[in-house]
N, C-alpha and C positions, 0 to 999 in steps of 0.2 A: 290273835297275833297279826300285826301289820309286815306286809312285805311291799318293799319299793323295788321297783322297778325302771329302770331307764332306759332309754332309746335315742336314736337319732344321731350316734355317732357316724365316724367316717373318717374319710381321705378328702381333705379341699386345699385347693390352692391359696395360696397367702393372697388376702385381699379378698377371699371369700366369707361366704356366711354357713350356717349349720343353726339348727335351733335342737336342741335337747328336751326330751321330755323326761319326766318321773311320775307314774303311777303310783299309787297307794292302796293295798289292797285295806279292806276291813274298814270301821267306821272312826268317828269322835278326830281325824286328823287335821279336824279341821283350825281348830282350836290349838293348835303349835305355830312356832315358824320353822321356817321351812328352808334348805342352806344347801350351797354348792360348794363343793370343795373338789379339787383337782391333785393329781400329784404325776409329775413332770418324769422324766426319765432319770433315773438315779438320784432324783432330787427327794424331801421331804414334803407330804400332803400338806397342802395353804389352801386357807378360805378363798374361796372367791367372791362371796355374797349370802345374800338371802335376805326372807320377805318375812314380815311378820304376818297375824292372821287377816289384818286389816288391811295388809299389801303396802306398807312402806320396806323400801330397800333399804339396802348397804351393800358397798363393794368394795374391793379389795383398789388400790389404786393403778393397778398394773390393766386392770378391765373396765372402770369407769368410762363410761362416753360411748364402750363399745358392745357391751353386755347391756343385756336386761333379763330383770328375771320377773315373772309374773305365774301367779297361779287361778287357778277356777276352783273354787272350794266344792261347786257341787261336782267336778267329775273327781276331784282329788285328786288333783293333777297339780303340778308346777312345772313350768317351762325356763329355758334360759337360750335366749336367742343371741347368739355371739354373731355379730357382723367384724368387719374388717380386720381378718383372722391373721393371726401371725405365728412365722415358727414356732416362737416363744410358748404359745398357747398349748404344742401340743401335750397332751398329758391324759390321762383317765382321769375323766369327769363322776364323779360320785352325788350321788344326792342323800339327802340326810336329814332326819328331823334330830336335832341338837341333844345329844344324851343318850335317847330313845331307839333310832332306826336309821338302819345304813342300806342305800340301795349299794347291786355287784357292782357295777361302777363299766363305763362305756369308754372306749376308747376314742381318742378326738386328734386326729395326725394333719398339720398343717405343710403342706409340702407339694412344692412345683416339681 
């Protein structure tokens, strides 16, 4: 059984950065992509990205320019490093392998 795990959330000011990580307990995860998803306060969970196994993106167009998401297959790990953070952004970040596995999901609060 795989469990994901996420970190790295917080309180930053708009115009700030945070990077996000997601663990992945157990083996073979390498071999998925791998996705971020968020969901905002009272609003509906949206994609925000993710990386195949080979490390090509996609992002949602609202984080384009200002995200990135990257992973290390051998710690099993994925990262998503939000720079110039905006209200908008706050929400619980989730990570996710598509189908399969949901990390609890990390709070991310943008605010002066």
């Amino acid at each position: 059984q795989v469990q994901l795990v996420e970190s790295g959330g917080g309180l930053v000011q708009p115009g700030g950065s945070l990077r996000l990580s997601c663990a992945a307990s157990g083996s073979g995860v390498g071999r998925y992509a791998w996705a971020w998803d968020r969901q905002p306060p009272g609003k509906d969970r949206e994609r925000v990205g993710s990386i195949t196994p080979y490390g090509g993106t996609d992002y949602a167009d609202s984080v384009r320019g200002r995200f990135t998401i990257s992973r290390d297959n051998a710690k099993n790990t994925m990262y998503l490093q939000m720079n110039y953070l905006k209200p908008e952004d706050t929400a619980v970040y989730y990570c996710h392998i598509p189908g399969i596995y949901w990390g609890q999901g990390v709070q991310v609060t943008i605010s002066s």
